[in-house]
C-alpha positions in Angstrom: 117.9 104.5 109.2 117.8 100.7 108.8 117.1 98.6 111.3 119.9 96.9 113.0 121.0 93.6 111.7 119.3 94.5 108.8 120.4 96.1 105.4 119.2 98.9 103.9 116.7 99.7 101.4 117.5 102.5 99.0 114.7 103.3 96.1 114.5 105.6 93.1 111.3 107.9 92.2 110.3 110.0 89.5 108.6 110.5 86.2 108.7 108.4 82.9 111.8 108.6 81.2 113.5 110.7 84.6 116.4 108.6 84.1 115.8 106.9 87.8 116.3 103.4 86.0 120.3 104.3 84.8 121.0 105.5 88.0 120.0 103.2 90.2 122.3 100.6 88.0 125.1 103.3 88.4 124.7 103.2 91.8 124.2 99.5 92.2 127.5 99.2 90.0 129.3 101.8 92.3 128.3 100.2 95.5 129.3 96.5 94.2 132.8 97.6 93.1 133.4 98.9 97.0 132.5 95.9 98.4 128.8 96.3 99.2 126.2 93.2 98.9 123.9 94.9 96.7 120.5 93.8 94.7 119.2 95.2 92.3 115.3 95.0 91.5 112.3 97.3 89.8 108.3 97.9 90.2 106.1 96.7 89.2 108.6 93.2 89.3 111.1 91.8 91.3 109.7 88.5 92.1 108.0 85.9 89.7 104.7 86.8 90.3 105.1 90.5 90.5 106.7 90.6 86.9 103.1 88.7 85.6 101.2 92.0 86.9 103.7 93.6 85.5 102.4 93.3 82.2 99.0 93.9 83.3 99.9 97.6 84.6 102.3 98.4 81.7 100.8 97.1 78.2 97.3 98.3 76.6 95.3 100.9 76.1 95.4 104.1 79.0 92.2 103.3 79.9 92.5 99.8 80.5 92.3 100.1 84.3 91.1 102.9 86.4 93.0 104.0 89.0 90.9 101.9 91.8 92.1 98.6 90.0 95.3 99.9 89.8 95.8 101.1 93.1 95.0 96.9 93.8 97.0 95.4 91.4 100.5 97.6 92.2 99.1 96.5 96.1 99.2 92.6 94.8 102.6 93.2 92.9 104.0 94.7 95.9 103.4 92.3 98.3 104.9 89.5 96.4 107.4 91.3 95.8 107.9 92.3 99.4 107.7 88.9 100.5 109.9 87.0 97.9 112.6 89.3 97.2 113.1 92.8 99.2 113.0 91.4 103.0 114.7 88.5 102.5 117.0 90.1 101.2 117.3 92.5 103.9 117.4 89.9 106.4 120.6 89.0 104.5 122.1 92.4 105.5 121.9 93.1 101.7 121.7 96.6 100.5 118.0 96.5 98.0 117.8 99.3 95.3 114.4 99.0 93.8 113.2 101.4 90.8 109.9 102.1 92.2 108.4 101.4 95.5 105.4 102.6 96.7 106.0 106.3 96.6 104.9 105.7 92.6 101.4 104.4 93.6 100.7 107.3 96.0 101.6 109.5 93.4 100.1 107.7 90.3 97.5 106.3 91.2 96.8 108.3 94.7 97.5 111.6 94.1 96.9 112.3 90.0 94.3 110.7 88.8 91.5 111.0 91.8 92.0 112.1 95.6 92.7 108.7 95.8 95.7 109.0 98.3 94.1 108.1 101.8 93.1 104.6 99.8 96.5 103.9 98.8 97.9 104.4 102.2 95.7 102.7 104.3 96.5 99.7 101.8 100.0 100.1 102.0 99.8 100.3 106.0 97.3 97.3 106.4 99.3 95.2 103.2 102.8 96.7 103.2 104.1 98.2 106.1 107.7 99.1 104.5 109.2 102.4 104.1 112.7 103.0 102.5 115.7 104.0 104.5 116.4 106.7 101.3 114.6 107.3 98.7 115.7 109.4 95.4 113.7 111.2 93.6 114.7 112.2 89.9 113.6 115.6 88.9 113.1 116.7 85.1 111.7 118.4 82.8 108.3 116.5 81.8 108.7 117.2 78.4 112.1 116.0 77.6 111.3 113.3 80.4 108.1 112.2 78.1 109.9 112.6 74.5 112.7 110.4 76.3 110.2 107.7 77.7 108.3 107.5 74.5 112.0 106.9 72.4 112.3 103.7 74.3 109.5 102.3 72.6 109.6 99.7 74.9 106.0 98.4 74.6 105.0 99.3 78.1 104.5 102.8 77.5 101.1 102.9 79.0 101.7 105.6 81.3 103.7 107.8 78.6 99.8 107.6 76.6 98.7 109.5 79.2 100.6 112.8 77.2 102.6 115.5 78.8 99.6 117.1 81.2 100.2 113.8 82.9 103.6 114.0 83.4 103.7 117.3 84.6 101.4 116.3 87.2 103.1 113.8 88.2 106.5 115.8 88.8 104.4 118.0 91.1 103.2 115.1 92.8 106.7 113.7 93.2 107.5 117.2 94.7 104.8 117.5 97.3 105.9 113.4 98.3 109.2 114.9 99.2 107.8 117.5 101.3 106.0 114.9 103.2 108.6 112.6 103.5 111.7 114.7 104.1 114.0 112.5 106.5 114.6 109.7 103.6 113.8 111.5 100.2 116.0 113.8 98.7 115.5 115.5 95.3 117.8 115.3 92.8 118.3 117.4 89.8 117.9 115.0 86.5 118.7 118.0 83.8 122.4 117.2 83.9 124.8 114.7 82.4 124.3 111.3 83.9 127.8 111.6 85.4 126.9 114.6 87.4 123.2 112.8 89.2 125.2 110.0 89.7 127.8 111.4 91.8 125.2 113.5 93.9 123.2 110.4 94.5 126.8 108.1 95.3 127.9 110.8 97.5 123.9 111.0 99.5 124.3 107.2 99.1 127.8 106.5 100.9 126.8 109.2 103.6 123.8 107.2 104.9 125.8 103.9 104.1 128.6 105.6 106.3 131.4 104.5 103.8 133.4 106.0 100.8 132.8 105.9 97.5 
């Protein structure tokens, strides 16, 4: 739960091209029309400087970075971003929905490409020290996910280069973070109409929100 005073902060997980991005606008838009003081933000983004390292992380070659410089730039991002947008936010009694948080660095980085895990964490305590309230992760099949990721062709495909073994790690890695995690995340089936993950998520959403949607 949130802590009193404060908002909440609700986040979405899951592989490229899971679809976590259109729902967490759906659900941004849902909240907003009942009333709710909702922003909306992403990772790696969300604040000025953030959004620079962005396009560090996202653009070039796979290889550009290995996962130890990684692991420190999403760690730089993420405090900016921390700072300048999520807790003051917060402090506002806002509700924060960020795509991404960093659930997607102990998977990414931490838990697919080295047993690098125990490093991210110990960053995230000694740098971070911020949890969700609810987190939703996105589950779907890493092949449609990947062939829908690389349609974008949105020039920070970086990840997406990484071809479908990857992904399919990844998803398994998203798993296992749910089963470590179970009092905010909670899986949601992504291989159905957008209409039908959205209302699952709204109706998880207004439930921990304690209103109607």
């Amino acid at each position: 739960m949130a802590e009193q005073g404060q908002g909440i902060f609700i986040t979405f997980e899951g592989i490229d091209g899971s679809g976590k991005s259109t729902q967490a606008v759906r659900l941004c838009e849902r909240l907003s029309a009942s009333g709710v003081d909702v922003l909306r933000t992403r990772e790696p983004g969300g604040s000025s400087g953030a959004e620079e390292i962005r396009a560090l992380l996202l653009q070039g070659e796979p290889d550009r970075w290995s996962a130890e410089t990684e692991i420190l730039l999403f760690t730089a991002a993420r405090r900016d971003h921390l700072e300048k947008t999520i807790q003051p936010a917060l402090a506002q009694g806002k509700c924060v929905i960020s795509d991404r948080f960093a659930d997607s660095t102990r998977v990414y980085q931490g838990a697919t490409r080295g047993d690098l895990r125990g490093t991210v964490d110990k960053l995230h305590s000694l740098m971070i020290g911020k949890e969700p309230d609810l987190t939703f992760i996105i589950d779907m099949d890493p092949k449609v996910a990947l062939e829908r990721g690389l349609a974008r062709n949105s020039g920070e495909d970086r990840f997406e280069d990484f071809g479908l073994g990857f992904q399919e790690t990844l998803r398994h890695g998203f798993l296992a973070l749910a089963r470590d995690f179970p009092e905010r995340c909670i899986v949601v089936d992504g291989n159905r109409s957008l209409e039908a993950v959205a209302s699952e998520v709204a109706a998880f959403a207004a439930d921990r929100l304690g209103i109607e949607l």
